[in-house]
LONUKE-801218 format. One line per 3 residues: number of its first residue (from 0); for each residue y, x negated, z negated of N, C-alpha, C. Coordinates in steps of 0.1 Angstrom, whole numbers. Atoms other than C-alpha are relative to their C-alpha. Example, Ala and Ser with C-alpha at 12.3 -4.5 7.8 and 13.67 -1.06 7.14 Angstrom:
2
0 = -12 -9 0 -45 -123 -78 12 -9 0  -11 9 0 -11 -137 -71 11 8 -8
This chain:
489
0 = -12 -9 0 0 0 0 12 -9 0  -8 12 -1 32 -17 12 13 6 -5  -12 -5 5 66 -13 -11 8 -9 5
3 = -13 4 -12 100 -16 10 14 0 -11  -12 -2 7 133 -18 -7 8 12 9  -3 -9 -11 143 8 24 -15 5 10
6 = 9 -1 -13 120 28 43 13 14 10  -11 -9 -9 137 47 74 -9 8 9  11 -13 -6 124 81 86 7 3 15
9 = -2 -9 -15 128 84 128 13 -17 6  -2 11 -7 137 55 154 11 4 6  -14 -3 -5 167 74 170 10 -12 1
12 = -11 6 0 203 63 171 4 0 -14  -5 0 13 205 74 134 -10 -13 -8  9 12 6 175 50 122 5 -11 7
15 = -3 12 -2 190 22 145 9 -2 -6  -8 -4 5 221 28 131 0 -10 -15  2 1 9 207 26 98 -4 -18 -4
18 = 1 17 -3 189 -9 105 7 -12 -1  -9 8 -1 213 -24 115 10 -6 -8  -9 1 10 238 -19 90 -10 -1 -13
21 = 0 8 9 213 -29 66 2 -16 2  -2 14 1 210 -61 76 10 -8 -1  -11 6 3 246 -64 80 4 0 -13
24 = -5 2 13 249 -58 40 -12 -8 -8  11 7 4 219 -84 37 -15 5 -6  8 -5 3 192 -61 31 -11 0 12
27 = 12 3 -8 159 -74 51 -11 10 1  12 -7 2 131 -56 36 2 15 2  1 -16 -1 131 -23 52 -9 6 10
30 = 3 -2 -14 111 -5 78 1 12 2  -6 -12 -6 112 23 103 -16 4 7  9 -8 -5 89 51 105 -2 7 13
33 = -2 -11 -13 84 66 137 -10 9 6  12 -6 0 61 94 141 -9 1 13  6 4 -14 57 94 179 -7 -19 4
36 = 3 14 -5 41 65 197 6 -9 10  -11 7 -4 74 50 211 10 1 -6  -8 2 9 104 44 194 15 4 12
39 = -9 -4 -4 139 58 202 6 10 0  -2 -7 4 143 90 196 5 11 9  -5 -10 -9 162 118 214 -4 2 15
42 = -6 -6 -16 170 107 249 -16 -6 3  19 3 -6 131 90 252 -8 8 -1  8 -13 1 114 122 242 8 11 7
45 = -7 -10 -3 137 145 257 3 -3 16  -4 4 -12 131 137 295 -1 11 9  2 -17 -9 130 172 312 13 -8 15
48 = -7 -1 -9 148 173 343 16 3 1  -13 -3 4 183 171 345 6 -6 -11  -2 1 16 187 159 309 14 -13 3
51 = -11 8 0 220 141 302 8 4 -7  -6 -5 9 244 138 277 20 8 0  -14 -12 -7 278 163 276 10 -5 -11
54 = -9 5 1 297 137 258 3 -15 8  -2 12 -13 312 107 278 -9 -12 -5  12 11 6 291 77 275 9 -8 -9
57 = -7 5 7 317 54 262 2 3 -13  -3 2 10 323 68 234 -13 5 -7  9 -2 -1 287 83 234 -12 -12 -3
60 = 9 14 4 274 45 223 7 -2 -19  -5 4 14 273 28 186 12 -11 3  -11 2 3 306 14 177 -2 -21 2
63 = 2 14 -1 292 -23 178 -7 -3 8  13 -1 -12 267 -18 210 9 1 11  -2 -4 -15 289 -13 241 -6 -4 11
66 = 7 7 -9 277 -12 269 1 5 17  -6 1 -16 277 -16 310 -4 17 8  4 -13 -5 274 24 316 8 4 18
69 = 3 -2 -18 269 37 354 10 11 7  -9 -16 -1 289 70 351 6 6 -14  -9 -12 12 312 91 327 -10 0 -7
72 = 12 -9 10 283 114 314 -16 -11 6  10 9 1 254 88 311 -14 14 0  15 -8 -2 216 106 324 -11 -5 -8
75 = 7 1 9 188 105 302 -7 -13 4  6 18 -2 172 71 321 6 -11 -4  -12 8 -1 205 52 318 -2 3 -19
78 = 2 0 13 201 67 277 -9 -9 -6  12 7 9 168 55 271 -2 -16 2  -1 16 -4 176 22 288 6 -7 -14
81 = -10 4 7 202 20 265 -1 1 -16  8 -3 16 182 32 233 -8 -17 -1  10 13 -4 158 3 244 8 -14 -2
84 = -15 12 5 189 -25 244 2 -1 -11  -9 2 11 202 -17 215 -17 -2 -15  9 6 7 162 -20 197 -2 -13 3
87 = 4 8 -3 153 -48 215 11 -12 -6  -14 7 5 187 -68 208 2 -4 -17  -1 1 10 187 -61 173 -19 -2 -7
90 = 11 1 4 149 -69 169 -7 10 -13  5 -12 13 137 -37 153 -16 4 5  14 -8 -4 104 -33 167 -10 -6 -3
93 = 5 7 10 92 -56 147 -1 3 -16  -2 -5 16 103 -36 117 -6 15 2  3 -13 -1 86 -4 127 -14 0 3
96 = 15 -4 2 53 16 124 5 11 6  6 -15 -6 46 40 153 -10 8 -1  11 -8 -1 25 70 155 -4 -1 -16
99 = -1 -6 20 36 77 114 4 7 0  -4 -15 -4 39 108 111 6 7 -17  -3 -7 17 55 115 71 -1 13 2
102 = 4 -16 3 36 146 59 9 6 -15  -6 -3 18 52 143 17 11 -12 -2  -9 6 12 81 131 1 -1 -3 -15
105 = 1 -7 11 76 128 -34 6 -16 -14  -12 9 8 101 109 -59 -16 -5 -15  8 0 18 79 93 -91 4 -11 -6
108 = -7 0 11 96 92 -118 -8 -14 -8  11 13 9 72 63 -135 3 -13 3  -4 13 -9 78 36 -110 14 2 8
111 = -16 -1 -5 117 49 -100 -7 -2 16  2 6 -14 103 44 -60 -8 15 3  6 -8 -9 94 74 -36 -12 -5 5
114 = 10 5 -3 61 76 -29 -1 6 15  -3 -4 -17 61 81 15 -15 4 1  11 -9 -2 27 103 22 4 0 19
117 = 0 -2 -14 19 100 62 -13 1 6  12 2 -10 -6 100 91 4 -9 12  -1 10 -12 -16 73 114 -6 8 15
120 = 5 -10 -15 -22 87 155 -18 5 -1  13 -2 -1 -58 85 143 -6 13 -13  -3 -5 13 -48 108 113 -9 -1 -14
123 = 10 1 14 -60 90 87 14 -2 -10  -8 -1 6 -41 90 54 11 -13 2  -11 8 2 -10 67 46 5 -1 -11
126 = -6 0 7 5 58 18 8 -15 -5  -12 4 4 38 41 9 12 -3 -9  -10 -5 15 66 34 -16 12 -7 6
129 = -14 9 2 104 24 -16 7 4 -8  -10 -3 6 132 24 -31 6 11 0  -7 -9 -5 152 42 -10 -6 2 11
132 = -2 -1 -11 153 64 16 9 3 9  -9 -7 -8 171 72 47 -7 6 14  3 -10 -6 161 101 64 9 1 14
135 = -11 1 -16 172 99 105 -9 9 7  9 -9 -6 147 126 116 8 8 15  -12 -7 -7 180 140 136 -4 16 -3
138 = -3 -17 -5 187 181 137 -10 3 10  3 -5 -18 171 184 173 -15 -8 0  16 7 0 133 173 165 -8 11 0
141 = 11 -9 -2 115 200 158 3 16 8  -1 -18 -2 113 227 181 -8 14 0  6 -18 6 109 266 181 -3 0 17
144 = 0 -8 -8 93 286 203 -3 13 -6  2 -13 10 97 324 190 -16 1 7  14 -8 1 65 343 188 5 14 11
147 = 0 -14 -4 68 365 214 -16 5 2  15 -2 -2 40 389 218 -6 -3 12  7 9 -17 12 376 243 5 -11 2
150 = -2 15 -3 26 342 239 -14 -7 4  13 10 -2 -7 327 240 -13 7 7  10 -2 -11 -27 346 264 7 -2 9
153 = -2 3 -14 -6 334 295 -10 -9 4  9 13 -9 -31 314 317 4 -10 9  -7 14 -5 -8 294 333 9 -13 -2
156 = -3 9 5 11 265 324 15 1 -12  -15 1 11 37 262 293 3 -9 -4  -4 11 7 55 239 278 21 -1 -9
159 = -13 0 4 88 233 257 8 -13 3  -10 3 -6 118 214 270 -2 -15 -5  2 13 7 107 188 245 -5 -14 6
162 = 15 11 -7 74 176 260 -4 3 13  1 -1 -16 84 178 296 -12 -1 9  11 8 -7 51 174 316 5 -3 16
165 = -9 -1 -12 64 158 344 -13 -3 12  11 -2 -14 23 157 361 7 11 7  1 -17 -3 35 195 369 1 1 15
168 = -6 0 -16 42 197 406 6 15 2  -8 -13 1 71 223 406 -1 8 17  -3 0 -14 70 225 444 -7 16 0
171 = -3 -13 -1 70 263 455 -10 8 -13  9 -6 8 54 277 421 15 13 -3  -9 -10 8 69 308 402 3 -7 -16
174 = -6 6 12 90 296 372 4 10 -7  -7 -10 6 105 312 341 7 -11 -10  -6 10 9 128 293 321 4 11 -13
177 = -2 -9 8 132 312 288 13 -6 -7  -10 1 8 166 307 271 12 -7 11  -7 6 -8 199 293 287 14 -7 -7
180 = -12 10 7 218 273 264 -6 -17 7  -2 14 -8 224 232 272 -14 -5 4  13 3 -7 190 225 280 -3 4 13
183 = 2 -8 -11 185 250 302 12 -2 9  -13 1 -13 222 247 319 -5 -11 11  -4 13 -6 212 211 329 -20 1 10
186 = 11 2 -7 172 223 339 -3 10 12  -2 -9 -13 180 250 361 3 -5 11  0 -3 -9 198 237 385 -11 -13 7
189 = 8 8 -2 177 209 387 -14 2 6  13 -2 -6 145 221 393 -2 17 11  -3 -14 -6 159 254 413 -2 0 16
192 = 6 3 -18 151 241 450 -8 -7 -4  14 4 -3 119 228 443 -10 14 -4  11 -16 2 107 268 429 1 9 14
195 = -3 -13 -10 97 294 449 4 10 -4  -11 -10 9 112 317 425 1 -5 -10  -1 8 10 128 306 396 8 18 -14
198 = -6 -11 9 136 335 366 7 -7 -9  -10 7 11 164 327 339 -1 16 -10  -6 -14 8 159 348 310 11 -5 -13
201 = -13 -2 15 192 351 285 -2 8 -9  -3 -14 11 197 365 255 16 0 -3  -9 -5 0 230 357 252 9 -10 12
204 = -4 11 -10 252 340 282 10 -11 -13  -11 11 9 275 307 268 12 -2 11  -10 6 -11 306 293 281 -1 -12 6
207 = 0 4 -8 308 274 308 10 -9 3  -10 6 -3 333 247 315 -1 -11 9  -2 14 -11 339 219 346 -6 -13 -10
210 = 4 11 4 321 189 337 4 -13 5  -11 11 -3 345 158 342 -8 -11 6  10 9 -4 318 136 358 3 -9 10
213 = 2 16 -16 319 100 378 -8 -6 -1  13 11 0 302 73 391 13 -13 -2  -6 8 3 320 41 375 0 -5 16
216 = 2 10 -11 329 20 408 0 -15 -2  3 15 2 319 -17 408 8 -6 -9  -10 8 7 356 -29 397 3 9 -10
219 = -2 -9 16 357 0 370 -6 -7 -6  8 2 12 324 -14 354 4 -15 -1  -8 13 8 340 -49 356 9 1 -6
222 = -12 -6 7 372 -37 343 -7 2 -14  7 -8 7 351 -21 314 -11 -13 -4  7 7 9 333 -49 303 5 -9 -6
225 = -3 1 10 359 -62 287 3 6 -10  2 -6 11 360 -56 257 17 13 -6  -16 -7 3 399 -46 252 2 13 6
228 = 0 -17 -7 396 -22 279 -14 11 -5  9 -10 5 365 -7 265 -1 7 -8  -4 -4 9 379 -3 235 8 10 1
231 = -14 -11 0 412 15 246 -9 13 7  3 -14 -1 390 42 267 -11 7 -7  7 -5 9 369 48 240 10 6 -8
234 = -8 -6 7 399 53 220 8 12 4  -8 -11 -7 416 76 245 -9 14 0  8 -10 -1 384 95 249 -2 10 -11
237 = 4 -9 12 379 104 213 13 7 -4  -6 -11 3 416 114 210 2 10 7  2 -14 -5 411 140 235 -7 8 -4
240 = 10 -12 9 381 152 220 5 7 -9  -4 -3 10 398 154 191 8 15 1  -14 -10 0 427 177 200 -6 15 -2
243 = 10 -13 1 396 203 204 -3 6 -9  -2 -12 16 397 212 166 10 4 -3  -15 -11 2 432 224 170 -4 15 1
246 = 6 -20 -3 416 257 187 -8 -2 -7  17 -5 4 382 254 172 1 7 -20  -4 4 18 402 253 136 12 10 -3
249 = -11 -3 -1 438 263 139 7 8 2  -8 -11 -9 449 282 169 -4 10 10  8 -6 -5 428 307 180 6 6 16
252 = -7 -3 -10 455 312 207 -1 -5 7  2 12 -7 454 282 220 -14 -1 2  11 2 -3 418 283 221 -7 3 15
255 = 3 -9 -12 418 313 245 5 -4 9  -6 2 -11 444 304 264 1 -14 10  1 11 -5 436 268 272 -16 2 5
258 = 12 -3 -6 397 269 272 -7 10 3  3 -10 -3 388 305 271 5 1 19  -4 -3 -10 409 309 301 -8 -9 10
261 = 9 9 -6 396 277 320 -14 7 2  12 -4 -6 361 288 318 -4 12 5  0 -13 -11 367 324 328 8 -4 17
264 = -1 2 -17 383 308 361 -11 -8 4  10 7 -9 352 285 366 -9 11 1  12 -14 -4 329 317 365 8 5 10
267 = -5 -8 -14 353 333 392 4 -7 10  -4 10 -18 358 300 416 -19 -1 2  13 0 -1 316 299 415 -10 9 0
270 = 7 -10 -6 306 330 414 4 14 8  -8 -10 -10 315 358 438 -5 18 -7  8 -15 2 287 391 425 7 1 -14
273 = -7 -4 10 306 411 400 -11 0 -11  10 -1 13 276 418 384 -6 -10 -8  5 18 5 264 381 379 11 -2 -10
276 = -14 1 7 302 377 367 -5 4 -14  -3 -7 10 296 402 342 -12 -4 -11  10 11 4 263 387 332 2 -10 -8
279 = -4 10 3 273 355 326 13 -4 -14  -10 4 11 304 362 306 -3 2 -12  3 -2 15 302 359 270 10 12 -8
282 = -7 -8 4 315 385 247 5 -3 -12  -7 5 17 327 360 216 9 -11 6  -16 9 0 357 334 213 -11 -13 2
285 = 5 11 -12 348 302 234 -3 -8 -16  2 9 11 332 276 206 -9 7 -8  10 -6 6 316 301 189 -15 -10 5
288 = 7 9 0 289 286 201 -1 -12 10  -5 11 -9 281 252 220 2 5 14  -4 -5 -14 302 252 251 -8 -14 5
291 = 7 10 -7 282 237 280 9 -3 9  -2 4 -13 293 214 307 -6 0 13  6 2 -11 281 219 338 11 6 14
294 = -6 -3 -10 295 220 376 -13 4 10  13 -4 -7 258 234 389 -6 8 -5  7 -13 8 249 260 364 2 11 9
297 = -4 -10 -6 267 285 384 -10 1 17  5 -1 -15 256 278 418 -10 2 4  14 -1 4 221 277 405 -4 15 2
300 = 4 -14 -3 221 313 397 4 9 10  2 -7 -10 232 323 427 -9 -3 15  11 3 -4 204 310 443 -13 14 9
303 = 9 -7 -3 183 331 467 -13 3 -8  17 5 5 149 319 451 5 3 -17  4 -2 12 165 324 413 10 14 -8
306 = -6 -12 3 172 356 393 2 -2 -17  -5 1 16 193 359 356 -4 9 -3  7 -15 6 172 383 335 12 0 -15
309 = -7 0 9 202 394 310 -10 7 -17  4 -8 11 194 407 275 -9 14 2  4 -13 -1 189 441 286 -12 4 10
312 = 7 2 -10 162 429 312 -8 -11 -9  3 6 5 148 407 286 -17 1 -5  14 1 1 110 401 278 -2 9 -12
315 = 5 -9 12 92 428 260 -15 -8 0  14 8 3 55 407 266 0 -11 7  4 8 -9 42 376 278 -14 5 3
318 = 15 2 -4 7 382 297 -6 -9 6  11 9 -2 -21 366 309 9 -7 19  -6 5 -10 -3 363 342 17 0 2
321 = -16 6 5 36 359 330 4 11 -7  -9 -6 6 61 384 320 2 13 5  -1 -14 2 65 420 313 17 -1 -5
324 = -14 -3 2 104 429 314 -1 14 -11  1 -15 6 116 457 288 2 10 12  2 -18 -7 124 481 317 -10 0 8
327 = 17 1 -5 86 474 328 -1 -6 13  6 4 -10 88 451 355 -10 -12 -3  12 10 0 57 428 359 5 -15 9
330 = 1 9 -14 64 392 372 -14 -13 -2  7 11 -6 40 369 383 6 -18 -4  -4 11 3 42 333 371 -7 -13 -1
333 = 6 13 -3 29 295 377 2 -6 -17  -10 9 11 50 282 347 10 6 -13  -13 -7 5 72 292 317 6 -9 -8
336 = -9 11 12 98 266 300 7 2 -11  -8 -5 14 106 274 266 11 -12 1  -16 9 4 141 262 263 11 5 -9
339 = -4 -12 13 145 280 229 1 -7 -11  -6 6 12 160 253 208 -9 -6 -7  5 6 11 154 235 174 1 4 -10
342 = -4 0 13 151 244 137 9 -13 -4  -10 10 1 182 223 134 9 4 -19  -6 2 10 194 240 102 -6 3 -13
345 = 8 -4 14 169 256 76 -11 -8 4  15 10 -6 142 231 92 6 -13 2  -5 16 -3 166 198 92 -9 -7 -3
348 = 17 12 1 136 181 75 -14 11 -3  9 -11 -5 106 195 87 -15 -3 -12  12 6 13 83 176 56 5 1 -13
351 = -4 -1 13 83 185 21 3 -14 -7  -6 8 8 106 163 0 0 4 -13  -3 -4 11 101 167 -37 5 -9 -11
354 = -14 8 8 130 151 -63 -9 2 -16  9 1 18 128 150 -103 -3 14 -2  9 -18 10 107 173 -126 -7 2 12
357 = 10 -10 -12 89 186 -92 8 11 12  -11 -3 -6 117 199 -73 -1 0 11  0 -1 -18 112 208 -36 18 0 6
360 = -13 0 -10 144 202 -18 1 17 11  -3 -11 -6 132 231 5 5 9 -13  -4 -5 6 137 250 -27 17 5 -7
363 = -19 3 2 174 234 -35 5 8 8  -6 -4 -10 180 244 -4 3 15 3  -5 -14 0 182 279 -11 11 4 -2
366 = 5 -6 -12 195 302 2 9 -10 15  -5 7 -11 212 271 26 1 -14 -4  -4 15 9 211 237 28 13 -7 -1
369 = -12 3 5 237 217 13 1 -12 -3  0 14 7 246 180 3 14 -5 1  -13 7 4 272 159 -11 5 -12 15
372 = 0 5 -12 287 148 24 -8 1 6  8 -3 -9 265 160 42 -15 -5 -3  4 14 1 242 128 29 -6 2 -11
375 = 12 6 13 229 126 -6 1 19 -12  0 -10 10 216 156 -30 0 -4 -15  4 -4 16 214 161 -68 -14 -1 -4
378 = 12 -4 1 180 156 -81 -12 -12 10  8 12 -15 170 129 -50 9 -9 -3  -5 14 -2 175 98 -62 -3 -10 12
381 = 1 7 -11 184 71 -35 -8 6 9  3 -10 -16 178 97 -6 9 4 6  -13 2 -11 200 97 22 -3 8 16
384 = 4 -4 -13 199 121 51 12 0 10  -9 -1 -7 215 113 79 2 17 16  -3 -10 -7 230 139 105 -8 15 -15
387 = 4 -10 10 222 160 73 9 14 -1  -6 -13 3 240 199 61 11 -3 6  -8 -2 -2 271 203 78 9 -16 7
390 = -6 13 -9 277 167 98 -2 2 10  -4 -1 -13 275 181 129 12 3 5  -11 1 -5 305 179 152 -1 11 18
393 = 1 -5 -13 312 204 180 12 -3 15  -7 0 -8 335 185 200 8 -19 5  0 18 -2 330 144 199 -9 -4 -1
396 = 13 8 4 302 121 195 -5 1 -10  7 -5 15 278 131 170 -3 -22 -8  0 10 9 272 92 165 14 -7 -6
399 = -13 1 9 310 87 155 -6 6 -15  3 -3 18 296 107 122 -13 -7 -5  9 11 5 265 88 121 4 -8 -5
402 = -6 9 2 286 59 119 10 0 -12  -8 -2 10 308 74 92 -11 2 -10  12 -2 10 278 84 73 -5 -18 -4
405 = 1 13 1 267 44 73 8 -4 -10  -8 5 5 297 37 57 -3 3 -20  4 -5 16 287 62 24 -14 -6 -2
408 = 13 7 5 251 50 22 -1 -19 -1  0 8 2 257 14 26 8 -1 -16  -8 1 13 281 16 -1 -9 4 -12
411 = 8 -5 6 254 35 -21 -11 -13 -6  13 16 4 227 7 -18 7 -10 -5  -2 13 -1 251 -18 -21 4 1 -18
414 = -4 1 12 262 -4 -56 -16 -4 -7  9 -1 4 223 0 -63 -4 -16 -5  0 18 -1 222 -41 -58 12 -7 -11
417 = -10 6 5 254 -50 -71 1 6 -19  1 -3 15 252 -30 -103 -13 -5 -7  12 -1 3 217 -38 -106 -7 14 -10
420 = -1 -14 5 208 -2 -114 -14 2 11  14 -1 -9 171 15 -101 6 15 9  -3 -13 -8 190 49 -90 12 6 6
423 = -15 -12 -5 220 68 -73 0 9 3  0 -14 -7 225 103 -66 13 8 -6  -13 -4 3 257 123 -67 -3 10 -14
426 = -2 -8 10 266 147 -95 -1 17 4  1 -13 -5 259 182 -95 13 12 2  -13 -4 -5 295 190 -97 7 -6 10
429 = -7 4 -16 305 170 -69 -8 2 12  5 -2 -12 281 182 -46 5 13 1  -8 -14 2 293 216 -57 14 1 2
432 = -9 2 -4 326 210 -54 4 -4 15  0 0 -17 321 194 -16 -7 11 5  6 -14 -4 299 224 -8 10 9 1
435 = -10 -11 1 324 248 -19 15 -7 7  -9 8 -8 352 223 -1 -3 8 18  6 -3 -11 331 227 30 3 17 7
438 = 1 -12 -9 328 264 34 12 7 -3  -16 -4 -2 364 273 24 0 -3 11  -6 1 -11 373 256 51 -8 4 18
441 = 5 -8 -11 347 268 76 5 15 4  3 -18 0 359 306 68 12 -4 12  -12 1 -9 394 289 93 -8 -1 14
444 = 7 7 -10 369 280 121 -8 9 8  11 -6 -12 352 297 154 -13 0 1  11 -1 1 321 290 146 -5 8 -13
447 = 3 -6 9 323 311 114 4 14 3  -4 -18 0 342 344 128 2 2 17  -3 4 -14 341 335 164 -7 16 7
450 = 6 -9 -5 321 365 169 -14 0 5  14 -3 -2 282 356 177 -6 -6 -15  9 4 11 254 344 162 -7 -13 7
453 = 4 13 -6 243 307 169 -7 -11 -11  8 3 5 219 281 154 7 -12 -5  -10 5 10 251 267 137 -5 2 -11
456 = -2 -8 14 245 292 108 -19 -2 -6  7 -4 6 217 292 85 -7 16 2  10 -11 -2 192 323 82 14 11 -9
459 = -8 -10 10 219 338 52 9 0 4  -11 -2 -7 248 335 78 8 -14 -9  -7 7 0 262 303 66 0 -13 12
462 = -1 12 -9 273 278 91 -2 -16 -8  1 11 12 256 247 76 1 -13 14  2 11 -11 253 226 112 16 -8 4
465 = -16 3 -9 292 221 119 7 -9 -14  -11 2 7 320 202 101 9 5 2  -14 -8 -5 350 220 97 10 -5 -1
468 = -11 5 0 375 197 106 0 -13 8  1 18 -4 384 159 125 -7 -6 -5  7 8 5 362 136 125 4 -9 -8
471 = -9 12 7 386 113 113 -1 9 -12  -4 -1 13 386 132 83 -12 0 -4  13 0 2 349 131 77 0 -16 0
474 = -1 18 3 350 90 81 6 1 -11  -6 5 15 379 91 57 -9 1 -12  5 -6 14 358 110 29 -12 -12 -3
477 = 14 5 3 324 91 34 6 -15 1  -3 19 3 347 54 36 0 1 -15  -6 3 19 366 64 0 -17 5 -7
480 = 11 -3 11 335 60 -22 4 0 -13  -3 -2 17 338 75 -56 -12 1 -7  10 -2 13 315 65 -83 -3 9 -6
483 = 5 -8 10 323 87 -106 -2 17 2  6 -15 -9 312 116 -80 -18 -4 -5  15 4 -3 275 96 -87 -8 -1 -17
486 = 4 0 9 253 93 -113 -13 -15 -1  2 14 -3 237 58 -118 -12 1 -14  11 -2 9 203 51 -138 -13 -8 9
């Protein structure tokens, strides 16, 4: 049984992240779990067709990684290249155990050190201890597919958006893509002239906005490899993003009238059928939920070969040979792509974690989860989740908050070292206190009264997936570390 002074749960951008910045505070002894049998996380498991990310690359990299990107919005090959660089570079694959799959958490109290409970690809037991941990599993790992009924008597091919099978040979089959949020925006139109019919079923349409997209030109990417210049349009990029929690926060006026408006003209320069129009449009305040980029969504569904099945045309069964519409049409089907999301907020960690006394976290977590910055609970000593309760960002690079998160947990370990102390974990009044900080200020924000319902919010209607506010103010909180927010032992 091997004891780590750090173990790190999931190879991502948040586990290299993590890595990294231990070693930069001289901490060696750590390693990195990764439950699949390759390391990297998101954009290397997530190769569906089309896949690419809908923030700019530039500033879409870690903060000390830049690097020689091809285009604006970087494509999932150019990601995982770039996932690959940034392990290889920093020699982490030497510090990791693939095909681990952590089944239990479980804190013991006797020896101060989490005991890590896993399975090897061969599923035999595992067992582990650290100090600490830091949990990088990301939001967007485990996915859902609802239970429709007759889910599992179709006889022909399924699969989720996840675990793309790219043997499939799409070439004139009947398709159904179930769901049409950003997955779907970017696999429709992609795989839409290689079906012989392609169905889109909605449940609710999203907005739609022009996606700003280039291909760097030769003297751009030399330009751009210095460093000065890479810096400044990294800086430029994030204060534009930024400006986007004015509406998302502030000015619900400005929200409509800048972006709302914008994407009701890209639905009427791209589509012509009123009825599609009508389709398509959403019936809540733009941000409500995630707005997608695309300049091909539209053109997609007016596709001879593909048809938008709205809500009210929406699947009452799956059978043996595809899909039963509620107003009883029968269609015929090769294929059906669940593209129905992730337990991203009452499922952020998909493995029981239990703290002092016997304490399930799922339990804490009633009725929503919650943590002091997002980052460390009450009750979980030295446990650290990254992209954890309410550090998501709906309008910049999610690893800018990775990267602010870094800042609180290094400081954490470093006090753990420096005081020489076996534990840290915040106070139960200062998690309470940031909690109740938090959703005041979400009640100002579009993703709270925006008008839908989106996998922002918790099961009890709390938005636990979003920050409500500048990133820059999220760095600020997780730089200033306050002690006597912590409780040390």
């Amino acid at each position: 049984m091997g004891v780590y002074r750090v173990i790190i749960i999931g190879s991502g951008f948040g586990g290299q992240c993590a890595a990294v910045n231990l070693r930069r505070i001289g901490i060696e002894d750590f390693l990195i779990l990764e439950r699949r049998d390759f390391m990297g996380g998101t954009w290397c498991q997530n190769s569906y067709p089309g896949a690419a990310v809908d923030v700019q690359s530039p500033l879409y990299s870690l903060s000390f990684e830049p690097y020689d990107w091809s285009r604006m919005f970087a494509e999932q090959a150019e990601l995982e290249h770039y996932t690959g660089h940034v392990i290889d570079k920093h020699r982490l694959r030497d510090r990791t155990r693939i095909g681990t799959d952590v089944t239990r958490l479980e804190w013991n109290e006797a020896e101060g050190l989490w005991d890590v409970h896993a399975r090897d690809r061969s599923g035999d037991a595992i067992r582990l201890q650290a100090s600490s941990i830091v949990n990088a599993t990301g939001p967007l790992s485990t996915p859902v597919i609802p239970d429709f009924p007759g889910r599992d008597d179709f006889k022909g091919r399924s699969f989720h958006t996840n675990s793309w099978d790219h043997g499939y040979d799409l070439n004139g089959k009947r398709v159904a893509v179930i769901g049409s949020g950003a997955s779907a925006a970017q696999i429709i139109p992609a795989i839409a002239p290689r079906c012989g019919a392609l169905h889109v079923f909605q449940r609710t349409p999203h907005w739609v906005l022009p996606r700003p997209d280039r291909t760097f030109t030769p003297w751009q990417r030399r330009l751009l490899r210095n460093k000065a210049v890479y810096r400044g349009l990294r800086a430029a990029i994030y204060l534009g993003l930024e400006t986007r929690v004015i509406g998302f926060k502030y000015s619900r006026t400005m929200l409509k009238l800048v972006a709302q408006r914008k994407a009701l003209k890209h639905i009427r320069a791209q589509i012509r059928d009123p009825a599609l129009r009508r389709a398509v449009t959403p019936d809540f305040t733009i941000g409500c939920k995630r707005v997608i980029l695309s300049n091909t969504l539209y053109p997609a569904y007016c596709r001879d070969n593909v048809t938008l099945h709205p809500r009210d045309q929406g699947i009452a069964a799956i059978t043996e040979t595809g899909i039963t519409t509620i107003s009883g049409q029968r269609i015929d089907l090769d294929l059906v792509v669940y593209s129905t999301g992730y337990d991203a907020t009452d499922g952020v960690i998909s493995y029981p974690v239990i703290g002092r006394r016997g304490r399930r976290l799922a339990d804490v977590w009633q009725p929503y989860p919650r943590a002091y910055l997002g980052t460390a609970i009450p009750g979980f000593p030295n446990f650290f989740v990254v992209t954890g309760p309410n550090t998501g960002i709906g309008h910049t690079s999610a690893i800018f908050v990775i990267e602010a998160q870094m800042s609180y947990i290094m400081r954490a370990l470093e006090t753990l070292r420096d005081r020489r102390v076996g534990t840290i974990e915040p106070t139960v009044r200062a998690e309470a206190d940031y909690t109740a900080m938090i959703h005041s200020e979400m009640e100002r924000t579009v993703w709270k009264s925006g008008g839908c319902q989106s996998w922002y919010k918790s099961a009890d209607g709390h938005v636990v997936a979003m920050f409500p506010g500048f990133s820059f103010t999220f760095r600020r909180l997780a730089r200033d570390f306050k002690q006597r927010d912590h409780v040390l032992g």
